[in-house]
N, C-alpha and C positions, 0 to 999 in steps of 0.2 A: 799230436795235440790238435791238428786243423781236423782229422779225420774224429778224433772225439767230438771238437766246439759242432761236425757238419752233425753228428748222430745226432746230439743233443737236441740241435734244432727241428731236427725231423719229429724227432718225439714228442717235441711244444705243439709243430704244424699238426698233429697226426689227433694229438689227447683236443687239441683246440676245436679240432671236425667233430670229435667224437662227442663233444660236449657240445656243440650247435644243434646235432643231429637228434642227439636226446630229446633237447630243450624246443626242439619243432616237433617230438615223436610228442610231449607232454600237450603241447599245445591243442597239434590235431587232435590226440585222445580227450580233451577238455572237448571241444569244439563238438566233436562227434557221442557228448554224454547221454545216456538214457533217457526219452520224456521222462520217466518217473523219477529223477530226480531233479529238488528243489534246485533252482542257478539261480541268483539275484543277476538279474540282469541290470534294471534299476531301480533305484529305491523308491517304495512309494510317497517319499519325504515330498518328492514332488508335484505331488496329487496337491490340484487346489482345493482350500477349502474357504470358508467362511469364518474371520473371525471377530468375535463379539470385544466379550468384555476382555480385560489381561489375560492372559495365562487360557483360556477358553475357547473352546471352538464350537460351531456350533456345524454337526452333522446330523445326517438320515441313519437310524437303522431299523430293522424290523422284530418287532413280537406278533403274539398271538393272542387274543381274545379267548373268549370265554365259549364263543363257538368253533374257535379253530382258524378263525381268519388272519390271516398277514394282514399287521398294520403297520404305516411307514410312521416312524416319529422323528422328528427333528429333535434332537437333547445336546447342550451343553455339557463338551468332555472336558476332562484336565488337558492341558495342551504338553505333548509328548512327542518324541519323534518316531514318524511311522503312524502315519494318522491311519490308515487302514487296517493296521493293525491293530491300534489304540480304539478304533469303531469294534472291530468283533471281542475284545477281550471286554469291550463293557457291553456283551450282550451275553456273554457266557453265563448263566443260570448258577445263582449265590443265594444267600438269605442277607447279603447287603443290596443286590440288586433288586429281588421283590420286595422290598421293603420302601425301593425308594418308588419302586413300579404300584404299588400298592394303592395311590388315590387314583391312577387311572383304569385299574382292573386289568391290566394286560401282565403278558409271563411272556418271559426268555424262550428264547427255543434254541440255543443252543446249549450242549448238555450238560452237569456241573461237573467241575476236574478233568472238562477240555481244556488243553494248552493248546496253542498255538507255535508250530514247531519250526515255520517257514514262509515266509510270503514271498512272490517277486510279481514281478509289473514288466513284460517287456514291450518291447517298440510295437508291436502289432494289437497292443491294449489285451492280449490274455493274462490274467491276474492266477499263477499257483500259487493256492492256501494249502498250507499241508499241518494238517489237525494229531493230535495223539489220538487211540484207540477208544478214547474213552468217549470219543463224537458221534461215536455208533452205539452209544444208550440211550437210544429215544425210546419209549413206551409204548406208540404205536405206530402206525403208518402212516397216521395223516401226521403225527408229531415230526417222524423221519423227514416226509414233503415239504414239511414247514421248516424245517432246519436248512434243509439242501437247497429251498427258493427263499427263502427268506438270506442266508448269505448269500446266493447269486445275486436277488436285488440289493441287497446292500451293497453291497463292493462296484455295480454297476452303475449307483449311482455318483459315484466319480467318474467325470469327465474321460479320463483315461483310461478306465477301464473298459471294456466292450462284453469279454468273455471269462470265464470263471472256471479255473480245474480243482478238483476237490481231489486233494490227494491224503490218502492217512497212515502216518507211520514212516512217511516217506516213499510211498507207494501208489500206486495207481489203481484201484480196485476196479473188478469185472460191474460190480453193482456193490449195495450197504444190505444191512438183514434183510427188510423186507424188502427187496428185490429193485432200489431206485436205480438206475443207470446212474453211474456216475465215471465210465468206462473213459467219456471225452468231454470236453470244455462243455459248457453251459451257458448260456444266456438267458434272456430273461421269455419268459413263457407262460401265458396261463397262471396269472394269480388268481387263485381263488375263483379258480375254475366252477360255475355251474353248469352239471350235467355233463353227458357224453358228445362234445360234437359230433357228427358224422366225416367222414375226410372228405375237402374241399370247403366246407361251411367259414363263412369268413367269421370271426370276433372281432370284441368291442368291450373295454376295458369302463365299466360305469362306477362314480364316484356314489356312492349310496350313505346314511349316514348308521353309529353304532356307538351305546352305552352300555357300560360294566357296572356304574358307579353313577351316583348325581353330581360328581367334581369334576366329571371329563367326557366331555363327547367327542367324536372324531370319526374321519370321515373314513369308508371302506373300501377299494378299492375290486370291486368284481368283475370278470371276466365272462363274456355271454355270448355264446352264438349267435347268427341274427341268418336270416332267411336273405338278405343281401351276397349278392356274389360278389362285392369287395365291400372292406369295413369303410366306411364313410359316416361321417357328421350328423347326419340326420337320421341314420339308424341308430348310431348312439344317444342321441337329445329322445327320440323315439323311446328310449327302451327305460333314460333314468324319467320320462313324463310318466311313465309308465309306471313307474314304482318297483323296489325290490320285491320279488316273491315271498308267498305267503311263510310263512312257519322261520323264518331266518334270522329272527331277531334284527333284522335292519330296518331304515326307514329312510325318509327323503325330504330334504327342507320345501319342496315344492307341495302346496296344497293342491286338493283334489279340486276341480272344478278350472284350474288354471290350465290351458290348452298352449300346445305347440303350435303355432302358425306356418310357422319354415324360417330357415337360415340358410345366409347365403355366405361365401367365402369372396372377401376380396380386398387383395395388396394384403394380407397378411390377417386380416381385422373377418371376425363372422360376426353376422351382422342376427340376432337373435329373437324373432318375433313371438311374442306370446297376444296371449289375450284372454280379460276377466272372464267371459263368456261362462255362465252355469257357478260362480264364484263373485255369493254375497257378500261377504265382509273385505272392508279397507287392509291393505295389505302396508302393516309401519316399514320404517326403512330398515329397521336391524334385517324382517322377514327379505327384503328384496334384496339387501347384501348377503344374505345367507341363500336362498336364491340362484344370483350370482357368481358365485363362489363355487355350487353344489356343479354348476352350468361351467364353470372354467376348467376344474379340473377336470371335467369330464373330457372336454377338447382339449387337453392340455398335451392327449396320446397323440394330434394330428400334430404335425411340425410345422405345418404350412400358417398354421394360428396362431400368431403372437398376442392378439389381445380379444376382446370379448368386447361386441354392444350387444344390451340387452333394450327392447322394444315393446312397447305394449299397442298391439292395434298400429304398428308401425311407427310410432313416436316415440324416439330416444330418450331413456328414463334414466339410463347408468350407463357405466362402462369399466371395464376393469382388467387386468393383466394374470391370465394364471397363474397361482402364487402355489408356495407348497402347502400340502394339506392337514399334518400337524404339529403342534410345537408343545414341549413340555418341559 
């Protein structure tokens, strides 16, 4: 009887190992899973966001114009859980979405009868989206660009995000049809690139403006080499004094005959000198808040700048804080 109760036990002690040993085999095998597949590490429940009226939130996401440009818009969603997710499923391309897109002249750039199959958020802020097959129906290449930058900035503009993996199927692809790398994480790059830079040319991200329609204007966010060996403040105010290039459909609240004087940075504040000089007509206040505005977002790429004076001939006429650029 004692020599049965000792077996017995052994077989408890023995099946009790065997069952630890598994349940650390499963663990490690977790631990050690494929990049290409989706792990929730955290939810993006936790992403801050901005909320307005009940039930509503108000986020950034991106379309496209009528030239092809990423535009950022602020829109009012139904409040749901999984706000990053709840951001790219109301950009997915419907005939309820341009319909409600329709007074500002902008379209969807992501493709119709994409799902969205997977998202995670982990501690080092890389965000995997992992899309259905149907996301690689773009039309053409610059449509493909606008899909694949348009949700990297999107999803980057939460705080917690940094970098973006675009994965479809559940998978990790070499590149999409027309040839975009989408091989490793992404961040944000070259909106609305003009031109070929050469390598080493620093950029400068200029806030220019653009209409579809007479109900909606808004502002465009372009991307521009500059002859400076690092991007800095006065190459940027340089290039939007300057005006967007000819044939682009853009334009710029700053009148012609209004000059750059210089701007200085300090404790946080650029300090923004203009002057009438060659610019006959009184300039009303809506034109100088628009102006200002055109001038904030454009410094809004430095970080070192939290807020804006603007100056005329050196005398402080405004001042303002860069705010986001549109809302609908």
């Amino acid at each position: 009887m004692v020599n049965r109760r000792i077996i017995l036990f052994a077989l408890i002690i023995v099946l009790g190992l065997t069952v630890l040993k598994l349940g650390k085999n499963l663990i490690d095998n977790r631990l050690e899973a494929k990049d290409d597949e989706i792990e929730i590490i955290r939810s993006d429940e936790d992403i801050v966001v901005v909320e307005d009226d009940e039930g509503m939130r108000k986020t950034v996401m991106y379309f496209k114009n009528g030239d092809g440009f990423l535009i950022p818009l602020m829109r009012k969603i139904p409040w749901e859980e999984g706000i990053a997710r709840a951001t790219l499923k109301n950009m997915i391309d419907s005939p309820e979405l341009r319909e409600i897109l329709a007074p500002t002249g902008l379209l969807p750039i992501i493709p119709a009868g994409t799902e969205i199959l997977g998202i995670s958020v982990n501690e080092n802020g890389l965000c995997k989206v992992d899309f259905s097959e149907d996301v690689l129906n773009n039309q053409t290449e610059k449509d493909e660009e606008n899909f694949i930058k348009g949700v990297v900035y999107t999803l980057t503009e939460f705080p917690t995000i940094k970098e973006v993996q675009i994965l479809v199927g559940g998978k990790i692809l070499p590149s999409t049809n027309y040839g975009y790398d989408i091989s490793k994480p992404l961040a944000r790059e070259d909106i609305n690139l003009i031109g070929n830079p050469e390598d080493g040319r620093s950029k400068v991200v200029v806030y220019y403006k653009g209409m579809d329609t007479e109900e909606f204007e808004y502002y465009v966010p372009v991307t521009i080499p500059t002859m400076a060996p690092v991007a800095n403040v006065y190459s940027a105010l340089d290039l939007l004094f300057e005006g967007p290039p000819v044939d682009m459909g853009l334009y710029s609240d700053i009148p012609r005959g209004i000059m750059l004087h210089g701007v200085e940075v300090k404790d946080g504040t650029a300090y923004v000198d203009i002057s009438y000089d060659g610019y006959t007509d009184n300039i009303e206040d809506g034109a100088i808040s628009n102006l200002l505005k055109n001038i904030g977002l454009t410094l809004s790429q430095f970080e070192e700048i939290e807020n804006v004076e603007l100056l005329i001939d050196g005398e402080v006429i405004n001042s303002a804080i860069p705010v986001f650029a549109n809302e609908y």
